[in-house]
C-alpha positions in Angstrom: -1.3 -23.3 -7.2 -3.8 -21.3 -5.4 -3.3 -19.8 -2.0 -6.5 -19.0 -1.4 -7.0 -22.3 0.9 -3.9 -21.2 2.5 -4.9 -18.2 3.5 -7.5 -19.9 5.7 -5.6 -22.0 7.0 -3.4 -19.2 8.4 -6.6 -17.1 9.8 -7.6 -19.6 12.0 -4.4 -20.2 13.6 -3.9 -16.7 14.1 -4.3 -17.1 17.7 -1.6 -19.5 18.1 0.9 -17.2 16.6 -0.6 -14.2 19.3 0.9 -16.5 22.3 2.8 -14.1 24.5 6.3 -13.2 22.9 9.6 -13.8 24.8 12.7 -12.4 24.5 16.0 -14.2 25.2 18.6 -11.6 26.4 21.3 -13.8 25.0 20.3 -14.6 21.5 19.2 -10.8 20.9 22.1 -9.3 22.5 24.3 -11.1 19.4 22.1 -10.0 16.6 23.0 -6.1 15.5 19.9 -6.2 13.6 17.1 -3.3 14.9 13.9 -6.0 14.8 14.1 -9.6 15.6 11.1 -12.1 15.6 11.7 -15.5 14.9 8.8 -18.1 15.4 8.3 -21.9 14.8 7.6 -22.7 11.4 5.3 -25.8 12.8 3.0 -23.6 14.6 3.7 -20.5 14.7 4.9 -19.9 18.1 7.3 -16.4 19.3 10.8 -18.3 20.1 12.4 -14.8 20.1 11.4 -11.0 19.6 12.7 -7.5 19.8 11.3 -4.9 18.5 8.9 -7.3 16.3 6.4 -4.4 16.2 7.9 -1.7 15.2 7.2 0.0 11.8 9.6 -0.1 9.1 10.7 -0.6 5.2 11.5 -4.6 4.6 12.9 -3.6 1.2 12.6 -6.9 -1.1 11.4 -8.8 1.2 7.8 -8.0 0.4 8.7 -9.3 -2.9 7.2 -12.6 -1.1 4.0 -10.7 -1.1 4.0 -9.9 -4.4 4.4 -13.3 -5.9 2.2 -15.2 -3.5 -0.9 -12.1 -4.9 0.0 -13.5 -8.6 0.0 -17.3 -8.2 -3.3 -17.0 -5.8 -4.3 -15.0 -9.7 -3.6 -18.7 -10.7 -3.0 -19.0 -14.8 1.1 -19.2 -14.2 1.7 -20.1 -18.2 0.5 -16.9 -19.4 2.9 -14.9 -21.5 3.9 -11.3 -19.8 6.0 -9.2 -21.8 8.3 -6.6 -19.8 8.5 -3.1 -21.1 11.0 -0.4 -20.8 8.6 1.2 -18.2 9.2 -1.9 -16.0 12.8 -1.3 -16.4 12.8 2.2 -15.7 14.1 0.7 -11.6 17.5 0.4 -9.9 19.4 -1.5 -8.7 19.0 -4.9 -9.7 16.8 -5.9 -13.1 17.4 -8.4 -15.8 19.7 -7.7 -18.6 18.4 -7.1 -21.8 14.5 -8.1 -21.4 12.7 -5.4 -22.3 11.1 -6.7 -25.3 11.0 -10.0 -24.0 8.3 -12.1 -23.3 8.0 -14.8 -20.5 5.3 -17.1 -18.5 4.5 -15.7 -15.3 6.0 -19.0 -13.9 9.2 -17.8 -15.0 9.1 -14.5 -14.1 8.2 -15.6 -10.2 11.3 -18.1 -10.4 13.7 -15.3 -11.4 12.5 -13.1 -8.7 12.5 -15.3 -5.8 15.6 -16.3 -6.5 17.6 -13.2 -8.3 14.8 -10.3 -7.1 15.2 -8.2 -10.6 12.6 -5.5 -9.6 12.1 -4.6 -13.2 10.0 -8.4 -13.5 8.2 -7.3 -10.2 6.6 -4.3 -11.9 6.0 -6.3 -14.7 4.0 -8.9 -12.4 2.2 -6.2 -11.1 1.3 -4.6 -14.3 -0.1 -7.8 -15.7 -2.1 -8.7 -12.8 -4.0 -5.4 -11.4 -3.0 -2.5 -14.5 -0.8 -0.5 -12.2 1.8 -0.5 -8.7 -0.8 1.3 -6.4 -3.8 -1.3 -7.5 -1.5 -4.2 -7.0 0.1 -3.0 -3.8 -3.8 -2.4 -2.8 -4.1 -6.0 -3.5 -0.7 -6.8 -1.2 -2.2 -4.9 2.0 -4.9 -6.7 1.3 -3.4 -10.3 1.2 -1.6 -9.2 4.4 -4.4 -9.0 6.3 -6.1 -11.8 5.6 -2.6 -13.8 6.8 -2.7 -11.8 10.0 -0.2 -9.2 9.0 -2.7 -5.9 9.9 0.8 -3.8 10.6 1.6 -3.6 7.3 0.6 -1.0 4.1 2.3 -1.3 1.0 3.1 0.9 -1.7 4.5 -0.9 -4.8 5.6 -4.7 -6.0 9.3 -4.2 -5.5 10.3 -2.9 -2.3 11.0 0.5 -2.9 11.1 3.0 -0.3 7.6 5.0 -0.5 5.7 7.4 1.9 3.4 5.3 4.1 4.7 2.0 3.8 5.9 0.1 6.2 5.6 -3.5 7.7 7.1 -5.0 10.9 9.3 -8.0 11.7 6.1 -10.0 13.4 4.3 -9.4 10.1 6.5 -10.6 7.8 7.1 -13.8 10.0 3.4 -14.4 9.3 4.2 -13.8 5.7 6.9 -15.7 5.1 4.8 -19.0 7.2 2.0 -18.7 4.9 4.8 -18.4 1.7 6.2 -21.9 3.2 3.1 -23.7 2.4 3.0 -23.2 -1.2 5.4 -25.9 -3.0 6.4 -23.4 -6.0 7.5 -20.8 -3.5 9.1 -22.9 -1.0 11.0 -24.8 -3.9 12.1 -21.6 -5.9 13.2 -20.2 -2.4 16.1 -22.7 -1.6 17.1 -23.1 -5.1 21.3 -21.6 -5.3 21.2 -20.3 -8.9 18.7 -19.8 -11.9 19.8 -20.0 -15.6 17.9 -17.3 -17.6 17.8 -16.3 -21.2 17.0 -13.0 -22.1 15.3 -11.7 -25.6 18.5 -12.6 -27.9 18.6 -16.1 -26.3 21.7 -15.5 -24.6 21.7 -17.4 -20.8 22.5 -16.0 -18.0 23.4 -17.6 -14.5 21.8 -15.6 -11.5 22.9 -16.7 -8.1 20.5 -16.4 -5.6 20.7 -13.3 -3.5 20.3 -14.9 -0.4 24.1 -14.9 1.2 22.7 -17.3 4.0 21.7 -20.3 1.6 25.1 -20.1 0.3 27.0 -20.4 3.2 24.8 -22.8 5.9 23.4 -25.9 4.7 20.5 -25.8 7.3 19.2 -22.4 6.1 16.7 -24.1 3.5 16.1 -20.6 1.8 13.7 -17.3 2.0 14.5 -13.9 1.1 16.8 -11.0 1.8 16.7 -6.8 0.7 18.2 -3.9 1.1 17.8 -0.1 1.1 19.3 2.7 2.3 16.5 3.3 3.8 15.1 -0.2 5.2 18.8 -1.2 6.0 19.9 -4.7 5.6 16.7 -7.2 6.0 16.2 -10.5 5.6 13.8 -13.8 6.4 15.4 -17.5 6.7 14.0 -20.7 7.3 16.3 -23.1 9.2 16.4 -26.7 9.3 17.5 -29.1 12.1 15.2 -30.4 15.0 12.8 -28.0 14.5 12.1 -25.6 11.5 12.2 -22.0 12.4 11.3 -18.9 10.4 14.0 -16.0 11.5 13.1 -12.0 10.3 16.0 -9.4 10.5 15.3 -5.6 9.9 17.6 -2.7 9.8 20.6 -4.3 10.1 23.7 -2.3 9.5 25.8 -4.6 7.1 25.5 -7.8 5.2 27.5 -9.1 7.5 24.6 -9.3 10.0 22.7 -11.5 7.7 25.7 -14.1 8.5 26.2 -13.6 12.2 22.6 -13.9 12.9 22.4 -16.9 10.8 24.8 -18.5 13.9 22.7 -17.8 16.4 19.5 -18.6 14.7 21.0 -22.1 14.2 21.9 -22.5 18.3 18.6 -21.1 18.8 17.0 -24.0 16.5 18.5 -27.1 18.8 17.8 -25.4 21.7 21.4 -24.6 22.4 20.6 -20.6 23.1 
C-alpha cells in the first residue's frame, strides 16, 4: 500500500504534465468556477486551464493529501483512537467517536468518502504527534508529486494563514491518488456504513454530489469553505479518463453544471 513507488513514477513524468496549457473559450466560458484545470488522467496532458495557477484554499480537498501521507506510513490495521481534541472541528465529524477506537484503514475509508475532519486530525495525530508536523509532511509529499505551488497548514482543510494550493497542483494530486487501488476504490464508493463507540451503524453518503448524479464521474473529492468557496476534483469515464479541478466556485450547483461540460469535454464534443 505504499506510495512511495508512486511517487516516482509521477517525478519523472513531470515533464509531460508541463506541456503548454490551452484554454478552450467555450468549455471555460460555461464553468462559474474561479480555477479550471483539467488534464488527461493517461498522461497527464492540460485539455483545459484557467486560472490553474493561481493561489488559493482547496478546503477538503487536500484531504487526498492527507491520506495518501498515512498509507505511504504503511501499517493500515493499527488501532487509532480519536479523542475529544480531534473533535474539537466543525462542520462535519462522526457522531459519537470520541472514545472510539478504529484501524487506520477504516478511518481513511470514512474520510474519503464522508470527509469527518474530526478522523483527519486524528490521522494526523497518530502519524507525525501534531497538525503542523503532519502538514510539514503534506508540503512535503506535494513536492515530490510535482505540486511546488502548494503549502499546507493542517490535515483537514481548514482555512489557515499561508496555505494555499492551486488548481494545476491538485490535478497532479489527485493523478498520483488514482494510482493507489485503496484510494481510487474508497473514492467512487456511494455510501459507507459506520459504527460508532456504542455499536450503533450509521449510513454516510458520500459527499461527492457528482458521483450521485453521473454515472461516468467514477469519484474523487469535493470541499467547501467560506473561504475556499465551493471546490471539487472528478475523474470522468468515457473514451478517455479525465481528471477535472474546480476552485472557488460560488454554489454547489457549479459542481453539477461543470460536471456537463467536463463530460462533452471527455468525447471530444467541446
Amino acid at each position: 500500500m505504499r506510495l512511495r513507488t508512486y511517487v516516482l513514477l509521477f517525478c519523472s513524468a513531470a515533464l509531460l504534465a508541463d506541456a503548454p496549457a490551452r484554454v478552450n473559450p467555450r468549455a471555460a466560458a460555461l464553468i462559474e468556477a474561479a480555477s479550471i484545470h483539467v488534464i488527461d488522467a493517461s498522461n497527464g496532458q492540460v485539455l483545459l486551464t484557467k486560472n490553474g495557477s493561481v493561489r488559493r484554499e482547496v478546503a477538503s480537498l487536500q484531504k487526498l493529501l492527507t491520506a495518501m501521507v498515512v498509507i505511504e506510513a504503511g501499517n493500515l490495521d493499527k488501532p487509532v483512537t480519536i479523542t475529544a481534541a480531534d473533535a474539537d472541528c466543525l462542520p462535519t465529524k462522526l457522531p459519537n467517536a470520541v472514545g472510539g477506537t478504529y484501524t487506520r484503514r477504516q478511518l481513511l475509508e470514512v474520510m474519503l468518502i464522508y470527509s469527518p475532519n474530526d478522523v483527519a486530525r486524528a490521522l494526523a495525530r497518530d502519524n507525525a504527534g501534531s497538525e503542523a508536523a503532519f502538514a510539514a509532511k503534506m508540503t512535503a509529499m506535494a513536492r515530490r508529486l510535482g505540486a511546488k505551488n502548494s503549502v499546507f497548514k493542517n490535515s483537514a482543510g481548514f482555512s489557515a494563514p499561508g496555505q494555499y494550493s492551486t488548481a494545476e497542483d491538485m490535478a497532479r494530486i489527485a493523478r498520483a491518488a488514482l494510482t493507489n487501488p485503496f484510494m481510487r476504490r474508497a473514492m467512487q464508493t456511494k455510501s459507507v456504513t459506520w459504527r460508532d463507540r456504542n455499536g450503533r451503524a450509521h449510513v454516510f453518503q458520500n459527499s461527492n454530489r457528482l458521483l450521485h448524479r453521473h454515472d461516468d464521474c467514477v469519484g474523487m473529492k469535493v470541499g467547501y469553505t467560506g473561504k475556499a468557496g465551493h471546490c471539487a476534483i472528478s475523474v470522468w469515464q468515457g473514451k478517455r479518463r479525465i481528471i477535472a479541478v474546480t476552485l472557488a466556485g460560488k454554489g454547489k450547483a457549479s459542481w453539477l453544471e461543470s460536471g456537463i461540460v467536463f463530460r462533452l469535454m471527455r468525447d471530444g464534443l467541446l
